[in-house]
DSSP file (Angstrom, degrees, kcal/mol; ACC not computed):
  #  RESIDUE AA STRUCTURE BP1 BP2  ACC     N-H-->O    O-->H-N    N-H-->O    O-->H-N    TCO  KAPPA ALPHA  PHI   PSI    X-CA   Y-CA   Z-CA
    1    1 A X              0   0    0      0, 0.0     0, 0.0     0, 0.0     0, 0.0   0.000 360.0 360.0 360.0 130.1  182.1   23.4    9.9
    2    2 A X        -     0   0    0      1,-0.0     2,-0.3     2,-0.0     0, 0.0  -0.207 360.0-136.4 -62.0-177.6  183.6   22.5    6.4
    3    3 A X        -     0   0    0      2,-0.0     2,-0.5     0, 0.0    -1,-0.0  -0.990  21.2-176.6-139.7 111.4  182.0   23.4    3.1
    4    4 A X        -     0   0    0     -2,-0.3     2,-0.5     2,-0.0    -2,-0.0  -0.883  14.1-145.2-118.6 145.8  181.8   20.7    0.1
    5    5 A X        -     0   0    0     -2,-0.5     2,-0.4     2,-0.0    -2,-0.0  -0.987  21.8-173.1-118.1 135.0  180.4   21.3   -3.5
    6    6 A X        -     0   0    0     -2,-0.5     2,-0.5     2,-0.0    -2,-0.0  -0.977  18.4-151.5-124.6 125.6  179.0   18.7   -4.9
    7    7 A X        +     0   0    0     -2,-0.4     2,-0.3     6,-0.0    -2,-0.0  -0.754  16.5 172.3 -87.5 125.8  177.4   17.6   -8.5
    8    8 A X        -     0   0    0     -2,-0.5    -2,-0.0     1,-0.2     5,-0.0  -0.967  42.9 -97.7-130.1 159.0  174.8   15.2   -9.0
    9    9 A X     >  -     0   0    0     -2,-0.3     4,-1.0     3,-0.1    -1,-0.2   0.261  47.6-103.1 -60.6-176.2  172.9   14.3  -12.2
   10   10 A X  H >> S+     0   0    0      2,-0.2     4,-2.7     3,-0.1     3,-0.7   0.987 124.0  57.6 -86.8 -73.2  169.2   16.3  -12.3
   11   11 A X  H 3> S+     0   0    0      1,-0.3     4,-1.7     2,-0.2     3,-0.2   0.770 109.7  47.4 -60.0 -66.2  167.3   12.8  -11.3
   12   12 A X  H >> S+     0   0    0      1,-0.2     4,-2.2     2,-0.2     3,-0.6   0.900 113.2  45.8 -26.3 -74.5  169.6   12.9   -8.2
   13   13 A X  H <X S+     0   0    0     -4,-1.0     4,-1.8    -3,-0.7    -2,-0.2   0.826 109.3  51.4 -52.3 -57.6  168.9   16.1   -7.5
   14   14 A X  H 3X S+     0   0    0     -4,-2.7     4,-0.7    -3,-0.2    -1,-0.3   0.944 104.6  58.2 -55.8 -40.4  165.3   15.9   -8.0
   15   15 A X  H XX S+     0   0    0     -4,-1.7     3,-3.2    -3,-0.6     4,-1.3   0.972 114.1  40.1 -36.5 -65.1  165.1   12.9   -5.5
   16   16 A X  H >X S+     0   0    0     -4,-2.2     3,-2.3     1,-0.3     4,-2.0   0.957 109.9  54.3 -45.9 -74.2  166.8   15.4   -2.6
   17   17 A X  H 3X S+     0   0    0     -4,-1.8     4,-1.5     1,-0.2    -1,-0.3   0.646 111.3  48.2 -38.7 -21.5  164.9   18.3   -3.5
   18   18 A X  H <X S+     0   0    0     -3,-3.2     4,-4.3    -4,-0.7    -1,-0.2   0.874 106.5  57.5 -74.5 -35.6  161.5   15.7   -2.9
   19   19 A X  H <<>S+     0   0    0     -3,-2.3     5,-1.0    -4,-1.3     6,-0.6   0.775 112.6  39.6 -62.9 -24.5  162.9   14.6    0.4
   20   20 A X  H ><5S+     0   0    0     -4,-2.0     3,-1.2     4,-0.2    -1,-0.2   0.825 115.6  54.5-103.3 -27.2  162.9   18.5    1.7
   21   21 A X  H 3<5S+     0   0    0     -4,-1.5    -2,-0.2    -5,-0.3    -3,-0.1   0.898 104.6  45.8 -51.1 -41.8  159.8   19.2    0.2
   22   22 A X  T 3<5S-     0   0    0     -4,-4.3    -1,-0.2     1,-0.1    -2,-0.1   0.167 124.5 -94.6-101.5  33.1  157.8   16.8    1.5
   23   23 A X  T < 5S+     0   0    0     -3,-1.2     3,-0.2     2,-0.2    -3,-0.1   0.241  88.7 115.5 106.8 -14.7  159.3   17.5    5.3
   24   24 A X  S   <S+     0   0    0     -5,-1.0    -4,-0.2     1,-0.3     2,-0.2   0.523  84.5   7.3 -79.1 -12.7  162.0   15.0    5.7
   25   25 A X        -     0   0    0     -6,-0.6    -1,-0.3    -5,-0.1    -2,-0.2  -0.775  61.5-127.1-162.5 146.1  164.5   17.4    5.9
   26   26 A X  S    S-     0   0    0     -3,-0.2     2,-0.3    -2,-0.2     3,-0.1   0.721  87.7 -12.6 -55.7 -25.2  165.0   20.7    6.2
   27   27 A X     >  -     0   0    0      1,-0.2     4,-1.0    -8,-0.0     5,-0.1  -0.991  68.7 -96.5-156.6 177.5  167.6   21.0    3.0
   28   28 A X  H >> S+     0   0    0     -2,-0.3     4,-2.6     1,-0.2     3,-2.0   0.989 122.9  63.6 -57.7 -51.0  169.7   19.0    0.7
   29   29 A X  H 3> S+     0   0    0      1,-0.3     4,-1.6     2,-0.2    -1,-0.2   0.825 105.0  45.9 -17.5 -72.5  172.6   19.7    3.2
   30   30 A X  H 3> S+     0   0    0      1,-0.2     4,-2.1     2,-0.2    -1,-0.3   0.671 111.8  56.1 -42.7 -29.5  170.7   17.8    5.8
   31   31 A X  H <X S+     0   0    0     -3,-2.0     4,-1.3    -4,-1.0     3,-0.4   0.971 109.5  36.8 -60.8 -59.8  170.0   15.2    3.5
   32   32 A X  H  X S+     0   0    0     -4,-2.6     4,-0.9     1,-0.3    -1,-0.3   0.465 108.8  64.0 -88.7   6.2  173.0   14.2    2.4
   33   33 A X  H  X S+     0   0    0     -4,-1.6     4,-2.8    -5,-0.5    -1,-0.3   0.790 105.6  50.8 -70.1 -49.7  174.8   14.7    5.9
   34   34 A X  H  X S+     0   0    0     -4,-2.1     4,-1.1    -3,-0.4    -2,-0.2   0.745 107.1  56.3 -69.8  -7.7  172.4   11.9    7.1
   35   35 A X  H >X S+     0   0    0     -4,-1.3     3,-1.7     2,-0.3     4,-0.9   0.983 109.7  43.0 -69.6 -65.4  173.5    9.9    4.4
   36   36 A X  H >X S+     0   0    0     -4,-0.9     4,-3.0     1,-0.3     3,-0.8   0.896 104.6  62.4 -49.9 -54.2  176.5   10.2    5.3
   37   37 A X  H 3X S+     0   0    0     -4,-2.8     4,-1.0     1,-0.2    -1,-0.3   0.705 111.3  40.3 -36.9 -40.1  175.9    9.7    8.8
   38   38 A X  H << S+     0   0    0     -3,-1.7     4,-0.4    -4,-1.1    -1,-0.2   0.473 103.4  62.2-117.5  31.1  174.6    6.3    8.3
   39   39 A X  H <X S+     0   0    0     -4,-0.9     4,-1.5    -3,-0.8    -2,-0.2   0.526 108.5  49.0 -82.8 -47.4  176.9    5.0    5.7
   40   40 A X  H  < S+     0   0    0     -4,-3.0     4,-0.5    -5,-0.5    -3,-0.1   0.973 105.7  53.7 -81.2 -36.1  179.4    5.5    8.1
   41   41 A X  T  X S+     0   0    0     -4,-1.0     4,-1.2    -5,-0.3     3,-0.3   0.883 109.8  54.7 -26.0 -56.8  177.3    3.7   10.9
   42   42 A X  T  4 S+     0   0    0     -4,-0.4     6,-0.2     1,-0.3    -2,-0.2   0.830 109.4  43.9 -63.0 -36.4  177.0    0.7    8.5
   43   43 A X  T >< S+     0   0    0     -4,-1.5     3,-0.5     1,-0.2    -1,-0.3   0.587 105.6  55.2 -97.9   2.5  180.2    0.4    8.0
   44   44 A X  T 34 S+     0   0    0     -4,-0.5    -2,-0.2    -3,-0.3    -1,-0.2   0.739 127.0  26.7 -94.2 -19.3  181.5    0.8   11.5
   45   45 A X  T >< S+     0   0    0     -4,-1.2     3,-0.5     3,-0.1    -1,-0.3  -0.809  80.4 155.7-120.2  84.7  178.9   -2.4   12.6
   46   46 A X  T <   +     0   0    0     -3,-0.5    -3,-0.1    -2,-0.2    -4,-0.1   0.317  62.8  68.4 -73.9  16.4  178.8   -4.2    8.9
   47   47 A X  T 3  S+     0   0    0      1,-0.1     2,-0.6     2,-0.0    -1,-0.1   0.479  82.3  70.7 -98.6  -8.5  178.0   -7.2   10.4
   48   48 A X    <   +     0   0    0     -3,-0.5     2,-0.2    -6,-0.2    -3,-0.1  -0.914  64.2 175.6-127.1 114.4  174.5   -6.6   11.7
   49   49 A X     >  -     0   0    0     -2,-0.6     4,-2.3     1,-0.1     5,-0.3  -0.773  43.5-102.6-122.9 173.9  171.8   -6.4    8.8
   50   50 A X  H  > S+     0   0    0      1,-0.3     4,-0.7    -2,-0.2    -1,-0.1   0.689 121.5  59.2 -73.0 -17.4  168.4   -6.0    8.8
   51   51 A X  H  > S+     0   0    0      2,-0.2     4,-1.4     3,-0.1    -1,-0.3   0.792 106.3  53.1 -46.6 -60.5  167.7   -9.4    8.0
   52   52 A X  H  > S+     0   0    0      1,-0.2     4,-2.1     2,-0.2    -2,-0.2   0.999 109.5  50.3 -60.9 -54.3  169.7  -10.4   11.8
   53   53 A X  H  X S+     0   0    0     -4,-2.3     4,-2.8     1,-0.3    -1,-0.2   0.870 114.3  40.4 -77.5 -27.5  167.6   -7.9   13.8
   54   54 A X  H  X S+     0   0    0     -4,-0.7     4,-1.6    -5,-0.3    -1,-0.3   0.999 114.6  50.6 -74.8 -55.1  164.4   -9.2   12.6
   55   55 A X  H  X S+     0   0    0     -4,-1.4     4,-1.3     2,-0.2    -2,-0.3   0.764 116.3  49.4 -29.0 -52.1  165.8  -12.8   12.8
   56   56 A X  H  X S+     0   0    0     -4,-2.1     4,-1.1    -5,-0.2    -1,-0.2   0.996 106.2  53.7 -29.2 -99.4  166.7  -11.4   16.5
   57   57 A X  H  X S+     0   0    0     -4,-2.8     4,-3.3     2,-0.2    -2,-0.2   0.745 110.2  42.9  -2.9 -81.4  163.5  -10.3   17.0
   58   58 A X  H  X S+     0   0    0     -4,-1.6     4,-2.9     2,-0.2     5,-0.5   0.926 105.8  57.3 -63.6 -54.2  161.6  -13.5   16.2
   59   59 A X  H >X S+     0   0    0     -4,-1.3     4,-2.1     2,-0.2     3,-0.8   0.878 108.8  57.4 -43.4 -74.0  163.8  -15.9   18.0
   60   60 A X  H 3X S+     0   0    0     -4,-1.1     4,-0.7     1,-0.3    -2,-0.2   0.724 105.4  47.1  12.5 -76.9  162.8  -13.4   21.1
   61   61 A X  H 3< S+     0   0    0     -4,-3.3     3,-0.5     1,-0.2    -1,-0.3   0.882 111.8  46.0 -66.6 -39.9  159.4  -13.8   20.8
   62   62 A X  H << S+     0   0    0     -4,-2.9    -2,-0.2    -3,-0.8    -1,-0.2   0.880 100.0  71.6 -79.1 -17.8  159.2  -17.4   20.6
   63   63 A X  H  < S-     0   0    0     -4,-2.1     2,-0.3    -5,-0.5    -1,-0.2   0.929  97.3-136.0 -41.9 -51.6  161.6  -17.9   23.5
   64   64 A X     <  -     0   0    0     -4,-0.7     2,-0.2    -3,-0.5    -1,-0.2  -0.786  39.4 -33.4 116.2 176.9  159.1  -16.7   26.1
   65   65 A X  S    S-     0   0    0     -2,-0.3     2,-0.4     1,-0.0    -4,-0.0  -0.540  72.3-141.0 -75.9 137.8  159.1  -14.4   29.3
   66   66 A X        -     0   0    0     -2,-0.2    -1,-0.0     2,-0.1    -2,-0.0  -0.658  10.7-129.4-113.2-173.8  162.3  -14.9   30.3
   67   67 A X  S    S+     0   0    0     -2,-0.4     2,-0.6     2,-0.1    -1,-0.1   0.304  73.3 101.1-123.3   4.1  163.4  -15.2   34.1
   68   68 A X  S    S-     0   0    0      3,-0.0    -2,-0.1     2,-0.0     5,-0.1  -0.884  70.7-112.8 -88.9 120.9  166.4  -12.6   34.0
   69   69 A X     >  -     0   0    0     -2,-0.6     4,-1.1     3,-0.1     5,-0.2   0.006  25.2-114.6 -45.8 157.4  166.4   -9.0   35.2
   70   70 A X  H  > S+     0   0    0      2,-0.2     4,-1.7     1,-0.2     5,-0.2   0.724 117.9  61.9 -67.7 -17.9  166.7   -6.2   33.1
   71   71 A X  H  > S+     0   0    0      1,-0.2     4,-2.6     2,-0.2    -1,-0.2   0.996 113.4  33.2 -40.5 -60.8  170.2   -5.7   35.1
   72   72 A X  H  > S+     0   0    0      1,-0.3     4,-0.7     2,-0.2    -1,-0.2   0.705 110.1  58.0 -85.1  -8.9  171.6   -9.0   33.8
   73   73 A X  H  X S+     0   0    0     -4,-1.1     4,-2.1     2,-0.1    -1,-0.3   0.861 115.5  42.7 -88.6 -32.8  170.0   -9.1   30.6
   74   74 A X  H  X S+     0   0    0     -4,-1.7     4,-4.5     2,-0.2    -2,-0.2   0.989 114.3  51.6 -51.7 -49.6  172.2   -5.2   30.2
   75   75 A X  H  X S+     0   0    0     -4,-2.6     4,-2.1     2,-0.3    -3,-0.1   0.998 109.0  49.6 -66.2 -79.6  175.2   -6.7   31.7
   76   76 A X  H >X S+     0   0    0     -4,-0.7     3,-1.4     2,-0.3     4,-1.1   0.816 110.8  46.7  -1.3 -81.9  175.0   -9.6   29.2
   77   77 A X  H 3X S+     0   0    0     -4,-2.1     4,-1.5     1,-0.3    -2,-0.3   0.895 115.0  49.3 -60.9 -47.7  174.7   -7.4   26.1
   78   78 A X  H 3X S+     0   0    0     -4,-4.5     4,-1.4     1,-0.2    -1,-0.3   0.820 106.4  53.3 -65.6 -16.2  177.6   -5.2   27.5
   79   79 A X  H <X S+     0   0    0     -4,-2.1     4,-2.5    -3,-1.4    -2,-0.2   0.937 110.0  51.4 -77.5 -54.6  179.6   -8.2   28.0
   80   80 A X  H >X S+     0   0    0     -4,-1.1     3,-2.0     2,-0.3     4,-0.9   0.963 113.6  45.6 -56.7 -86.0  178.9   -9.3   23.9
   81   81 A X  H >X S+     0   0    0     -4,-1.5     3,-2.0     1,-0.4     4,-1.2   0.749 108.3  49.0 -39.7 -82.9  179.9   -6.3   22.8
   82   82 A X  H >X>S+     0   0    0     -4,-1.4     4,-1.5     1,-0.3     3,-1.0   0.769 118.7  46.5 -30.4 -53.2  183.1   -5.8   24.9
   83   83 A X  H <<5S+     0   0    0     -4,-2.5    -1,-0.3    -3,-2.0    -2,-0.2   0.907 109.4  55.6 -74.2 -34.0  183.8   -9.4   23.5
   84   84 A X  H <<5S+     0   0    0     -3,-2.0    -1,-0.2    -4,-0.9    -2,-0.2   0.605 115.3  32.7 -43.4 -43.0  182.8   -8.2   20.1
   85   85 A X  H <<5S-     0   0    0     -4,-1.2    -1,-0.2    -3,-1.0    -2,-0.2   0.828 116.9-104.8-114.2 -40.0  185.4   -5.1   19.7
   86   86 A X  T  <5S+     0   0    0     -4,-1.5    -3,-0.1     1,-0.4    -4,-0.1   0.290  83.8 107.6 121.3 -21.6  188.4   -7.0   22.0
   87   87 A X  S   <S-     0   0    0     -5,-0.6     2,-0.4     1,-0.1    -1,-0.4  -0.271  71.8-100.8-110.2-165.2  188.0   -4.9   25.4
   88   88 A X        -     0   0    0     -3,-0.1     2,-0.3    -2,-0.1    -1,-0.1  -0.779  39.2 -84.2-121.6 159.0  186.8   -5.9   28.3
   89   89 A X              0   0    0     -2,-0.4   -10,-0.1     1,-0.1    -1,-0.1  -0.272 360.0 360.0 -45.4  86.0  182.9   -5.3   30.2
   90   90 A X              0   0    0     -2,-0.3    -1,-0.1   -12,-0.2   -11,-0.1   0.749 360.0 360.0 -63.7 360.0  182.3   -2.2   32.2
């Protein structure tokens, strides 16, 4: 595993140092590895915000039960995706 050093201002610093105190991770390391970890997520789907998945969501619920298996509703979603990136549906 590399090793980075890194500076942040005292107010930064204090933030991390709350986030491992009060349980949310076990050290600044961790912290700012998940940071990173989803900063890079975000940008690998930027298209999809949290605003669409609720928006998602609700459209969902007012639809109804729907009358497709959980097969074809999978099959579906892999199909979107594969169209989504260019390849094709396993």
């Amino acid at each position: 595993m590399a090793s980075l050093t890194l500076s942040v201002s005292d107010d930064l610093k204090e933030w991390i140092d709350r986030r491992v105190v009060e349980g949310e991770y076990g050290s600044a390391s961790d912290y700012i590895r998940d940071l990173v970890r989803r900063d890079r997520e975000s940008r690998l789907q930027p298209d999809l915000t949290l605003d669409d998945l609720r928006l998602i969501v609700a459209e969902a619920r007012a639809s109804g039960i729907g009358e497709q298996s959980l097969a074809d509703i999978k099959a579906e979603a892999r199909r979107r995706v594969a169209a989504r990136r260019g390849t094709s549906a396993a």
